[in-house]
C-alpha positions, 0 to 999 in steps of 0.5 A: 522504494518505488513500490512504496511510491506507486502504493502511496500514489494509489492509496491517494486515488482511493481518497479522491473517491471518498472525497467524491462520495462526501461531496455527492458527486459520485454515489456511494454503491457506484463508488464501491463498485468500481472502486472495490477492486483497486482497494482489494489490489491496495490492501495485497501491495500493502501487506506485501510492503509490509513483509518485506519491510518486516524481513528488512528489519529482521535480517538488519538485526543479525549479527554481522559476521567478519571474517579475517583473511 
């Protein structure tokens, strides 16, 4: 769950730069350029969020096996 937090909380920093590029306080090709690395970093944490929920929804979907003893 923490790593879903950092994700949204980086994805949020993302937006201040657009905001800053449609206010005209930062140009566009400055943005980009520093900016294009966390993106890169965002996209790599969500595809990894992504699998993991994903094999967190299939292993929730196996059967549940009871032994007696």
């Amino acid at each position: 769950m923490f790593l879903v937090f950092q994700l949204l909380e980086r994805v949020e920093q993302l937006m201040v730069v657009v905001a800053q590029t449609l206010t005209g306080d930062v140009q566009v090709p400055e943005a980009l350029r520093r900016h294009t690395p966390e993106k890169q970093a965002v996209g790599r944490e969500i595809a990894d969020v992504s699998r993991m929920g994903t094999a967190l929804l299939e292993r929730l979907a196996l059967p549940v096996i009871a032994i007696d003893r």
